[in-house]
VMD Tcl script that builds the backbone (N, CA, C; Angstrom):
set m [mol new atoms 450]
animate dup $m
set s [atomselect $m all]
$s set {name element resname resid chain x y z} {
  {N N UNK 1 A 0.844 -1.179 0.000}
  {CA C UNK 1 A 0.000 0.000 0.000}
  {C C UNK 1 A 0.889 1.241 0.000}
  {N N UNK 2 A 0.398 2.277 -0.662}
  {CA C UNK 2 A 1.226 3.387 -0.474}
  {C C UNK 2 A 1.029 4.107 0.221}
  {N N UNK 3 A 1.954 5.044 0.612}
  {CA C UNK 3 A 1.851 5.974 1.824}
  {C C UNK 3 A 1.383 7.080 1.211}
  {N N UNK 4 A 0.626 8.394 2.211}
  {CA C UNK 4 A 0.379 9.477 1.265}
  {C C UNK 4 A 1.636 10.385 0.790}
  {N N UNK 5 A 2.828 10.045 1.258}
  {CA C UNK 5 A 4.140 10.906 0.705}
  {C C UNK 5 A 4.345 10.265 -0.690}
  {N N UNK 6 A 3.948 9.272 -0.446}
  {CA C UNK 6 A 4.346 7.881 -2.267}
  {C C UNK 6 A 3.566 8.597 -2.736}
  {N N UNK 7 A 2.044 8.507 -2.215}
  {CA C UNK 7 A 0.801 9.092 -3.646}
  {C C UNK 7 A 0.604 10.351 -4.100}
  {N N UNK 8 A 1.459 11.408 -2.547}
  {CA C UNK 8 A 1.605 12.939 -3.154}
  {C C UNK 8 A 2.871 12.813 -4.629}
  {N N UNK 9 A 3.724 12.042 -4.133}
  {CA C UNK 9 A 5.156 12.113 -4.885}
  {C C UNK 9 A 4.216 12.009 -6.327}
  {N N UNK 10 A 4.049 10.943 -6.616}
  {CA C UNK 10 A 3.366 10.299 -7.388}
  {C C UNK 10 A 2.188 11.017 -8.533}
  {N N UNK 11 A 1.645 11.844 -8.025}
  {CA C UNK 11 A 0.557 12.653 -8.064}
  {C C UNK 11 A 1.122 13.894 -8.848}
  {N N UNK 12 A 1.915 14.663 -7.973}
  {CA C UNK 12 A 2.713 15.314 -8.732}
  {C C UNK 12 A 3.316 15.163 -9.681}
  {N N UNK 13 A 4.380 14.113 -9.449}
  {CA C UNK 13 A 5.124 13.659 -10.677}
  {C C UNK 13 A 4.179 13.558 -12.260}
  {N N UNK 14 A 2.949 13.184 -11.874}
  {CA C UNK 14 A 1.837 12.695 -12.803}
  {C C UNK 14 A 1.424 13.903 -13.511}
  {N N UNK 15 A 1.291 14.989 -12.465}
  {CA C UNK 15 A 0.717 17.060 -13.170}
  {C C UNK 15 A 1.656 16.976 -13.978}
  {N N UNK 16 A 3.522 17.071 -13.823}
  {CA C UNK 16 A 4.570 17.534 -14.510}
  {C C UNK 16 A 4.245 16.872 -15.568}
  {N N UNK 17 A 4.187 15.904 -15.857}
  {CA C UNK 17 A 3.719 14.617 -16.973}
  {C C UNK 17 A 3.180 15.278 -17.828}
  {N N UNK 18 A 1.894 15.162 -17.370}
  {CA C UNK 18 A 0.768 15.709 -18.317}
  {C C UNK 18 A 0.793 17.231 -19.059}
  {N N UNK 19 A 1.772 18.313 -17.441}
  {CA C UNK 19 A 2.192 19.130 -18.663}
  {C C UNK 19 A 3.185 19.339 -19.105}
  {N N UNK 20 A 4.240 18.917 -19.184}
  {CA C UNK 20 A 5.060 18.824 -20.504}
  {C C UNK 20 A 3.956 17.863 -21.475}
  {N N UNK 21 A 3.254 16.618 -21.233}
  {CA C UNK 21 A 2.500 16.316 -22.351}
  {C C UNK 21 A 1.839 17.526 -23.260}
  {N N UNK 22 A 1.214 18.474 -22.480}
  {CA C UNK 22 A 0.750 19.178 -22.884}
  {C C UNK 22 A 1.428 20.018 -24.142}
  {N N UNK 23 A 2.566 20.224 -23.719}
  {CA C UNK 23 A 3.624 20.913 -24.623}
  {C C UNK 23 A 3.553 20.311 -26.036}
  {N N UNK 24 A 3.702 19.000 -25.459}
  {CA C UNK 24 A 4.407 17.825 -27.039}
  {C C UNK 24 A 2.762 17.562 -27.467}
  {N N UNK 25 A 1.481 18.457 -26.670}
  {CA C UNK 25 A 0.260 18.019 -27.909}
  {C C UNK 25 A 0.374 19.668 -28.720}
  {N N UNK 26 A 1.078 19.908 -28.122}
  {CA C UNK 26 A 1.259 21.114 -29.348}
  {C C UNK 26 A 1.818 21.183 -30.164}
  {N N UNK 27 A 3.099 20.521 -30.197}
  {CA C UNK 27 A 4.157 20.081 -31.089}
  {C C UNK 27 A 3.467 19.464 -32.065}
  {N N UNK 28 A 2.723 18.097 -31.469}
  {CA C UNK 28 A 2.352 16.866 -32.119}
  {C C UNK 28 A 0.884 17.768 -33.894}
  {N N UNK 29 A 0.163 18.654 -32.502}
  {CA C UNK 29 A -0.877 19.285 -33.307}
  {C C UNK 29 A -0.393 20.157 -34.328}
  {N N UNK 30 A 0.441 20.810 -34.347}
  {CA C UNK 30 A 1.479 21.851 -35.243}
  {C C UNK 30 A 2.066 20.451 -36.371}
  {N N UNK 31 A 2.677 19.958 -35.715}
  {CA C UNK 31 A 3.220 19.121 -36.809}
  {C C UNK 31 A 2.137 18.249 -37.660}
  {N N UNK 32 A 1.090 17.336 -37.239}
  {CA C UNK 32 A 0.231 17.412 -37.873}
  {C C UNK 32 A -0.823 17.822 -38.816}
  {N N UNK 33 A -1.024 19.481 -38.181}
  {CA C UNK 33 A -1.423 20.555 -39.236}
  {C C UNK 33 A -0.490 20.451 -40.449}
  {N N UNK 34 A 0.803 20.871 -40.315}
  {CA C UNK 34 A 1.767 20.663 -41.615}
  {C C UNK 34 A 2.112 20.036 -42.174}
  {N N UNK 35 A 1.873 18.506 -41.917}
  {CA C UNK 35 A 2.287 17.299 -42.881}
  {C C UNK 35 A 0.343 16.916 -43.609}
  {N N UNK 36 A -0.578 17.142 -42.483}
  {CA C UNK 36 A -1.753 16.529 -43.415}
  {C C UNK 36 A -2.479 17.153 -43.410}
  {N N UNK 37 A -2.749 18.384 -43.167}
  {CA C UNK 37 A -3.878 19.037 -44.015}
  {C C UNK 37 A -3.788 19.300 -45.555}
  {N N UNK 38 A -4.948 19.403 -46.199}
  {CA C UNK 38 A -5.100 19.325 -47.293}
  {C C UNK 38 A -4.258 20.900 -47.866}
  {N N UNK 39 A -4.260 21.451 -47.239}
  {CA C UNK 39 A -3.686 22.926 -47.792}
  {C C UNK 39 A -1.918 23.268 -47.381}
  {N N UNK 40 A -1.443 22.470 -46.456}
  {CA C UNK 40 A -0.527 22.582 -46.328}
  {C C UNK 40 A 0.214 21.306 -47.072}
  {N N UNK 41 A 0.714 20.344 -46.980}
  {CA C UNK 41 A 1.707 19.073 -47.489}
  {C C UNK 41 A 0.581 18.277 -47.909}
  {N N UNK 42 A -0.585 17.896 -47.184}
  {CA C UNK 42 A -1.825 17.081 -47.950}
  {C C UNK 42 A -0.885 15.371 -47.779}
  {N N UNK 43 A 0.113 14.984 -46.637}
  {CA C UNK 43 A 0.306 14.345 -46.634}
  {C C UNK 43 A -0.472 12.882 -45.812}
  {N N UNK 44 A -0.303 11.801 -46.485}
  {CA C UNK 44 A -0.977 10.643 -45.560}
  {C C UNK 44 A -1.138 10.484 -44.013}
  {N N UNK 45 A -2.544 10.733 -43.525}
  {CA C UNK 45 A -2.613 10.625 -42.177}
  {C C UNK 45 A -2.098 10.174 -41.130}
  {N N UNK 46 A -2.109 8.604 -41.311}
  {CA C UNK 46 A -0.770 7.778 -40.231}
  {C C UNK 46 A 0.202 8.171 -40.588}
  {N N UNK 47 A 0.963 8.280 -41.985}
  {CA C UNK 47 A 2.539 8.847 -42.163}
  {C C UNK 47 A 2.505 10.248 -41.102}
  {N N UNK 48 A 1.591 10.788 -41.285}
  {CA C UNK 48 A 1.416 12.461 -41.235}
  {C C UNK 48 A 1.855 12.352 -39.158}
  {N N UNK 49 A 0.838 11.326 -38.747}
  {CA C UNK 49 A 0.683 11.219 -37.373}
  {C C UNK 49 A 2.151 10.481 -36.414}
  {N N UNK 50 A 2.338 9.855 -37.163}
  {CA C UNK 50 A 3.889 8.963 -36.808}
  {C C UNK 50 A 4.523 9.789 -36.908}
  {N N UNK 51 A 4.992 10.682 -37.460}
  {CA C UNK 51 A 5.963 11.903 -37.448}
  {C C UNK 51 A 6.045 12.605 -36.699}
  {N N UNK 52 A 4.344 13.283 -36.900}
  {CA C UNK 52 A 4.250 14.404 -35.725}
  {C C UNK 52 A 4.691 13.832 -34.115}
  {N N UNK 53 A 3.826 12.461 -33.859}
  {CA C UNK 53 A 4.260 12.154 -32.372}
  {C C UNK 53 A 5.460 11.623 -32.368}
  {N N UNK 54 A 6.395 11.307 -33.204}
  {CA C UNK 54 A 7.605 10.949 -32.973}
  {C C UNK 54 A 8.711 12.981 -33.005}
  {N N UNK 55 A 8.395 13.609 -33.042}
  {CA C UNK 55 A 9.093 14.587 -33.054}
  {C C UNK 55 A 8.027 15.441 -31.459}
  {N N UNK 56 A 7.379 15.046 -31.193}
  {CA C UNK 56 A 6.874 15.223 -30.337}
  {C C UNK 56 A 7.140 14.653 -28.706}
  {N N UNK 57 A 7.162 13.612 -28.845}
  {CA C UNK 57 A 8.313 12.204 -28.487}
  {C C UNK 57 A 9.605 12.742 -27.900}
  {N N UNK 58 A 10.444 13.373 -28.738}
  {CA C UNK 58 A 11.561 13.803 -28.279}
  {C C UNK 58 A 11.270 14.556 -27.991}
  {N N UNK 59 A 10.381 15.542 -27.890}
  {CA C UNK 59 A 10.274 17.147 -27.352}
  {C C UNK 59 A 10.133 16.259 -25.335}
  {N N UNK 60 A 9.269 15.797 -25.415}
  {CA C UNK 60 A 8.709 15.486 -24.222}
  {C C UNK 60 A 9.929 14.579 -23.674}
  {N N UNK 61 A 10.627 13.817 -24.249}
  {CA C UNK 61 A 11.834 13.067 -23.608}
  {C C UNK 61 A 12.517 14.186 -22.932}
  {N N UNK 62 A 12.788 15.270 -23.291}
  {CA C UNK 62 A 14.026 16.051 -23.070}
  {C C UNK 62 A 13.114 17.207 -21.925}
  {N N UNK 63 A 12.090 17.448 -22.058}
  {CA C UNK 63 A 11.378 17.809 -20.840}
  {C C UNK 63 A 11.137 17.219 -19.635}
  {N N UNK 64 A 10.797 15.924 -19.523}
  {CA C UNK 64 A 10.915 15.167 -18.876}
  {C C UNK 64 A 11.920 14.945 -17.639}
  {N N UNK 65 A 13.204 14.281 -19.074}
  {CA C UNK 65 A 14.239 14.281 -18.317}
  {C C UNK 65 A 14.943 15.361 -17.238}
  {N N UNK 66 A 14.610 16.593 -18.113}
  {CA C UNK 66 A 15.022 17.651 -17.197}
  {C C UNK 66 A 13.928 18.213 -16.161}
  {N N UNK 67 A 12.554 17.905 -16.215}
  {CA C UNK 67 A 12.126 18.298 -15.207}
  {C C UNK 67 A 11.262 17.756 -15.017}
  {N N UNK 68 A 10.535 17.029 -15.038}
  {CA C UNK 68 A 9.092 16.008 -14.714}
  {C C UNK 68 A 10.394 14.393 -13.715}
  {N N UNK 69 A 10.786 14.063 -14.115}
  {CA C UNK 69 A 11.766 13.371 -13.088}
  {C C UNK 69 A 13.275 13.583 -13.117}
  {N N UNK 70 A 13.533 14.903 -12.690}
  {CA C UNK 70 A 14.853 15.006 -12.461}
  {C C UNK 70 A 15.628 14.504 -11.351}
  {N N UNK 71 A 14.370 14.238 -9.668}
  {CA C UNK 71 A 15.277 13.679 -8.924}
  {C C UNK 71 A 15.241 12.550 -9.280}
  {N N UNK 72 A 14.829 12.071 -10.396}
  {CA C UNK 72 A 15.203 10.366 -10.755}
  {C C UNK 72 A 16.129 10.355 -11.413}
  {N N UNK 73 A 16.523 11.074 -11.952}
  {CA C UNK 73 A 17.682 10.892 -13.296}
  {C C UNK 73 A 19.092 11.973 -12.805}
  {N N UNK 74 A 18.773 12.924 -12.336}
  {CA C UNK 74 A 19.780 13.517 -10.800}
  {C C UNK 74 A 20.965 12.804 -11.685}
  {N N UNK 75 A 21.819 11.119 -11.148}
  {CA C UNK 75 A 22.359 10.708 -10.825}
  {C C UNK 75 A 23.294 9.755 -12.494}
  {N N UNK 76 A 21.700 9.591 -12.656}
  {CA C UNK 76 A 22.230 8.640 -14.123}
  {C C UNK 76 A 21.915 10.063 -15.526}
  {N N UNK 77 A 23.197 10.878 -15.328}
  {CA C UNK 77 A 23.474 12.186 -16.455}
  {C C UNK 77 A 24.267 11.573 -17.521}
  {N N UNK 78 A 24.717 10.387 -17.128}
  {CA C UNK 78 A 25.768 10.502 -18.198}
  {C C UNK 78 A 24.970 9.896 -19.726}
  {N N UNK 79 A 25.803 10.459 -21.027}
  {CA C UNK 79 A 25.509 10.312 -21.901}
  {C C UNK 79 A 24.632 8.715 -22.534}
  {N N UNK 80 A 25.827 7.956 -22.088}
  {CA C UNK 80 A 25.217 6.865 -21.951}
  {C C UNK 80 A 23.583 6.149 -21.460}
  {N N UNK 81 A 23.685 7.207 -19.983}
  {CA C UNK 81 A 22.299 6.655 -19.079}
  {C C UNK 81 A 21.136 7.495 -19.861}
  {N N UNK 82 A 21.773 8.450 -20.518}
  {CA C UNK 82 A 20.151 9.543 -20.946}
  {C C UNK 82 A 20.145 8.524 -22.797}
  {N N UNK 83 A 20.730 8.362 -23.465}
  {CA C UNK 83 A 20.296 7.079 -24.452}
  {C C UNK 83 A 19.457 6.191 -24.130}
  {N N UNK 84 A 20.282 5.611 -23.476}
  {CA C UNK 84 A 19.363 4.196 -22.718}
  {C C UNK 84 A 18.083 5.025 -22.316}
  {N N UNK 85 A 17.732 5.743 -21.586}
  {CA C UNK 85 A 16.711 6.055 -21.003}
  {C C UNK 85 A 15.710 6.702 -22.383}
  {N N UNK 86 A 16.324 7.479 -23.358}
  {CA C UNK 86 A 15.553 8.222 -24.643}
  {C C UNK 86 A 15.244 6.773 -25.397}
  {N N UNK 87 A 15.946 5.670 -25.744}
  {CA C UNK 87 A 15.590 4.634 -26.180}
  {C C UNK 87 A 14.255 3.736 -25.776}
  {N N UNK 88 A 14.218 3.553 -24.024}
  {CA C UNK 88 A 13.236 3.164 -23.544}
  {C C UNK 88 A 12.297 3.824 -23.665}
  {N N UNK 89 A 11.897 5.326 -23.571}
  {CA C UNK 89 A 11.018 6.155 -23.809}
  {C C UNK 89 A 10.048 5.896 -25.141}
  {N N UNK 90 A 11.069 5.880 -26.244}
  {CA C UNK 90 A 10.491 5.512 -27.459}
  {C C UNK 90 A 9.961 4.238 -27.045}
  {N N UNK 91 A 10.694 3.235 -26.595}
  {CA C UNK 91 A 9.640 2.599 -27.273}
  {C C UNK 91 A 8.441 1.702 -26.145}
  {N N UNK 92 A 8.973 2.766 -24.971}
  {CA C UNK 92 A 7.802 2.396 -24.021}
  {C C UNK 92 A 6.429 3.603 -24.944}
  {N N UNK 93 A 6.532 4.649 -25.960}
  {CA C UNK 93 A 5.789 5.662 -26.267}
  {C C UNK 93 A 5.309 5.061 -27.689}
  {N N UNK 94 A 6.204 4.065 -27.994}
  {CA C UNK 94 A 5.453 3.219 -29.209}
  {C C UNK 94 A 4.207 2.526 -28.987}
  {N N UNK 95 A 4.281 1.990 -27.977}
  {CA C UNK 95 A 3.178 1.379 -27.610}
  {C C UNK 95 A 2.207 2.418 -27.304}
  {N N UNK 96 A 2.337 3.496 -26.653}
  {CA C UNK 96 A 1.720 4.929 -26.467}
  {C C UNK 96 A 1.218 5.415 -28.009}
  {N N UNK 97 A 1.707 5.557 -28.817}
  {CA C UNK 97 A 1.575 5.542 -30.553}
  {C C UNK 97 A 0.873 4.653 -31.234}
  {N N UNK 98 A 0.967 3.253 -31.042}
  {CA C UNK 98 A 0.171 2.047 -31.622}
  {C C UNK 98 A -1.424 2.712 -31.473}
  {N N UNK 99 A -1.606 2.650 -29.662}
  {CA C UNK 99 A -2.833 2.835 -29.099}
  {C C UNK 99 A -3.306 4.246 -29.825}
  {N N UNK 100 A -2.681 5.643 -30.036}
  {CA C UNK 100 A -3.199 6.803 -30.850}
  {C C UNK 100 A -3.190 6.416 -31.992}
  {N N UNK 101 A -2.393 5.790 -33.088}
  {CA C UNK 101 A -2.577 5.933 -34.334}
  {C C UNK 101 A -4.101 4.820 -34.222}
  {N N UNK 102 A -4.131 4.213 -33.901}
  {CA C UNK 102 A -5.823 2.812 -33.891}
  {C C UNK 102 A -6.819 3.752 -33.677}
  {N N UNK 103 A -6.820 4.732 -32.382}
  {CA C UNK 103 A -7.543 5.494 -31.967}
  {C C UNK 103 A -8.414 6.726 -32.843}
  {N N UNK 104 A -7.156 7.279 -33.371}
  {CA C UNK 104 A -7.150 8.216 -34.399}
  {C C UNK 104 A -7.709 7.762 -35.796}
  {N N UNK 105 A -7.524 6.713 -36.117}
  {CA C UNK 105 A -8.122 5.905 -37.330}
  {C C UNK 105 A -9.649 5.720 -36.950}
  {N N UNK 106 A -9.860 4.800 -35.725}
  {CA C UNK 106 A -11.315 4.523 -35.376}
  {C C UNK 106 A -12.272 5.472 -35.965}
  {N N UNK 107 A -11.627 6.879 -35.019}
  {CA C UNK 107 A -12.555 8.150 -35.052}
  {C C UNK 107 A -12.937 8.888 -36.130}
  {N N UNK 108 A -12.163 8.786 -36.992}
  {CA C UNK 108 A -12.045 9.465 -38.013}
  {C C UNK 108 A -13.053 8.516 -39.010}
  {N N UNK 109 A -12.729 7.649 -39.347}
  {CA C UNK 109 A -13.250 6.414 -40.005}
  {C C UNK 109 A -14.306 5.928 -39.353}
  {N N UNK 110 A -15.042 5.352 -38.605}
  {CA C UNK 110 A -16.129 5.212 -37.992}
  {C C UNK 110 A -17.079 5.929 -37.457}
  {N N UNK 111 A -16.848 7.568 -37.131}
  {CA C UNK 111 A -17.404 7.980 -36.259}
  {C C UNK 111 A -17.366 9.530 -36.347}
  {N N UNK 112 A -16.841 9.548 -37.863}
  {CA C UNK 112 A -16.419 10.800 -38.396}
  {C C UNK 112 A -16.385 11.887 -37.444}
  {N N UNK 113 A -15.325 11.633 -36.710}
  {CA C UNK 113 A -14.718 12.918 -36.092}
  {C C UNK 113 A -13.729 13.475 -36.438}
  {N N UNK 114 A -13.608 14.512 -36.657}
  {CA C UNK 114 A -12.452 15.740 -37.083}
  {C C UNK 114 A -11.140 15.094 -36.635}
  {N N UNK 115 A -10.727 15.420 -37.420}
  {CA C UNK 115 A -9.214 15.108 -37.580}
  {C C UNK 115 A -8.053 15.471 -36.122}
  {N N UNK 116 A -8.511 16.879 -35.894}
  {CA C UNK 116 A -8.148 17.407 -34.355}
  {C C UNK 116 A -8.628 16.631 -33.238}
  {N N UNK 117 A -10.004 16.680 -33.690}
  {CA C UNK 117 A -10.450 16.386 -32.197}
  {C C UNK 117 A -10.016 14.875 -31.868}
  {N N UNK 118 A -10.246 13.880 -32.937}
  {CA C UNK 118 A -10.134 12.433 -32.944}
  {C C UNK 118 A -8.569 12.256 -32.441}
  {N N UNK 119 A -7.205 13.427 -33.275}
  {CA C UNK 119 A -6.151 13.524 -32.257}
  {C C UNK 119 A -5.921 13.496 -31.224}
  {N N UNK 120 A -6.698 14.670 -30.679}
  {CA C UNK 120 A -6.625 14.934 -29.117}
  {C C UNK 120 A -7.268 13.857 -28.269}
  {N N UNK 121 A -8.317 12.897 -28.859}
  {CA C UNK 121 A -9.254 11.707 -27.930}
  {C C UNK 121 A -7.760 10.617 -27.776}
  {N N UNK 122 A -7.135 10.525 -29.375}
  {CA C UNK 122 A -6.069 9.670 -29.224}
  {C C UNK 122 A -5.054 10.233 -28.500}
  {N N UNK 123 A -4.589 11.153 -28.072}
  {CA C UNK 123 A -3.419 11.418 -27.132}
  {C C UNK 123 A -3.762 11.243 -25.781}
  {N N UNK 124 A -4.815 11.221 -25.391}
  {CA C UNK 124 A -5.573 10.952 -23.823}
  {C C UNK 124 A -5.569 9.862 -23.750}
  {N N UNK 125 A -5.648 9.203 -24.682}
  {CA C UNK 125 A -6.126 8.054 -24.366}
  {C C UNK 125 A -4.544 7.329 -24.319}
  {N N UNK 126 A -2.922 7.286 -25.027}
  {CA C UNK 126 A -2.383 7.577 -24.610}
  {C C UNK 126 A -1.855 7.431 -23.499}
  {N N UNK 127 A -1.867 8.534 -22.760}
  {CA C UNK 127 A -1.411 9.179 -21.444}
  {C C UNK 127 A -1.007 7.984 -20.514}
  {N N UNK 128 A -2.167 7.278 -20.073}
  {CA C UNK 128 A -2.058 6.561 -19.090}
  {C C UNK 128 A -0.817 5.515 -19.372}
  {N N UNK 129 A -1.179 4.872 -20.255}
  {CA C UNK 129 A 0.237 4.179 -20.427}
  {C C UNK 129 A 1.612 4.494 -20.360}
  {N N UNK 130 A 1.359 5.278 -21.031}
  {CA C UNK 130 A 2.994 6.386 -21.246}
  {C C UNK 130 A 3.485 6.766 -20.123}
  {N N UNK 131 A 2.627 7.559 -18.984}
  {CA C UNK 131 A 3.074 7.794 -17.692}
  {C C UNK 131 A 3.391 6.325 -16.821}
  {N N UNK 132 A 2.552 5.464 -16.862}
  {CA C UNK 132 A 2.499 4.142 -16.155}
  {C C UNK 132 A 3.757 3.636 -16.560}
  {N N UNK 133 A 3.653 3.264 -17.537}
  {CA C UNK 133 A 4.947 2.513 -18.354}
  {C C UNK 133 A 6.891 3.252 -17.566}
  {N N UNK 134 A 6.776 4.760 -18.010}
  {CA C UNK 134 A 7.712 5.474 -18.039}
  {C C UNK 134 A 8.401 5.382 -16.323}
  {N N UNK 135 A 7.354 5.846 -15.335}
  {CA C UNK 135 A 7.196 5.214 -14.400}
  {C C UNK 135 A 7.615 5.080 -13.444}
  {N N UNK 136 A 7.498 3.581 -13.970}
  {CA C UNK 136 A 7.737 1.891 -13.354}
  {C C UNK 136 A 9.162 1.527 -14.446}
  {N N UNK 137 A 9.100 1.672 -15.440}
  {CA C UNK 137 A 10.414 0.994 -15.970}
  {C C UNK 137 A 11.345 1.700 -16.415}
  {N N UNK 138 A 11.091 2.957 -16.549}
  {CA C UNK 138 A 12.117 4.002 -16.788}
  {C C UNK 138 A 13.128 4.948 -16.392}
  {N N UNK 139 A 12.206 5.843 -15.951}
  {CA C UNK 139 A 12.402 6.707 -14.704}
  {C C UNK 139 A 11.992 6.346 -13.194}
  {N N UNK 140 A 12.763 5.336 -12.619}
  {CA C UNK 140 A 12.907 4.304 -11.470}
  {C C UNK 140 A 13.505 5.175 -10.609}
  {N N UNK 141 A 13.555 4.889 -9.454}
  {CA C UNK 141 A 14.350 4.842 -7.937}
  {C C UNK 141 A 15.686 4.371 -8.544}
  {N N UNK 142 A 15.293 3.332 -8.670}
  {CA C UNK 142 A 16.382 2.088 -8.996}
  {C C UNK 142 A 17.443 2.778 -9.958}
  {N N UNK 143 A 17.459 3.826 -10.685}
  {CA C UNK 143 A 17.975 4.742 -11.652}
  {C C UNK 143 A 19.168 5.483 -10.814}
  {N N UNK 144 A 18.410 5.846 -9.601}
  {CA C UNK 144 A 19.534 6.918 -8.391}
  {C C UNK 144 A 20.461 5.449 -8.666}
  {N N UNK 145 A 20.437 4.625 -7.577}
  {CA C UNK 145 A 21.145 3.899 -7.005}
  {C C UNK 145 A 22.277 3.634 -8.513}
  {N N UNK 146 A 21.441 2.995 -9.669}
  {CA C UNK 146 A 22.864 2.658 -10.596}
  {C C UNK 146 A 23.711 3.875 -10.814}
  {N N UNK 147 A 22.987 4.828 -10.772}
  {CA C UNK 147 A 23.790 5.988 -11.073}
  {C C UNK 147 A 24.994 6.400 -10.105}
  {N N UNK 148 A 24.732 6.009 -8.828}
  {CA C UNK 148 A 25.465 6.446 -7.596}
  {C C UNK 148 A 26.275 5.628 -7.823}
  {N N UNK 149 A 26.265 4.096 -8.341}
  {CA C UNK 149 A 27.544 2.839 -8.244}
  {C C UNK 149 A 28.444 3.441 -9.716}
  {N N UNK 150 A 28.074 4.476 -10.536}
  {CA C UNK 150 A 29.122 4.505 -12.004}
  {C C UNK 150 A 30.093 5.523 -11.445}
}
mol reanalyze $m
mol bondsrecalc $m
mol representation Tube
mol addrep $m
């Protein structure tokens, strides 16, 4: 069971999350506008969407790292530990991506919702994993300690 210092920690950690997420749905929405609307590039939707959240992706890695869990990563700076850690990100955020690009298709295609909005349902929806995932296997406790033994 957790204590309420775990579920404040926790809680918080979860606001910073969501806003730097917030940041990278701006990125993601900007970049999207410019690869697939019909007036700008008129490029293919999933191509269009894989891009945007993968450049989005890194926006939020590098926010993150520096401030949504910095006393986790504090320790493991070195070049090496922030790879490893941008590597896991991706592709703990792939799976975060699978679930939006399906999402984003559904809506659009079934249920004809706007292109934006069906975005934004798919980035929420999202979230939970991405934070859950990131976490528990990423941004660890367990991160101080290897960092303290290099």
């Amino acid at each position: 069971m957790m204590t309420p210092r775990a579920i404040h920690d926790v809680s918080g950690t979860f606001v910073r999350f969501c806003f730097v997420g917030s940041g990278g749905l701006i990125v993601d929405m900007g970049i999207l506008f410019l690869l697939a609307e019909p007036s700008m590039l008129g490029w293919p939707v999933v191509l269009s969407k894989v891009l945007a959240a993968e450049t989005a992706m890194i926006n939020n890695f590098v926010w993150n790292e520096v401030w949504t869990f910095r006393d986790r990563s504090r320790l493991g700076r070195s070049t090496r530990n922030r790879l490893v850690r941008l590597l896991k990100f991706n592709l703990i955020c792939f799976g975060g991506l699978v679930v939006a690009v399906v999402t984003l298709k559904a809506l659009i295609t079934w249920f004809a919702f706007s292109l934006y909005v069906a975005n934004f349902a798919a980035i929420v929806a999202a979230t939970g994993w991405n934070f859950g995932m990131n976490y528990t296997f990423n941004w660890t406790r367990s991160n101080e300690t290897r960092g303290s033994k290099a």
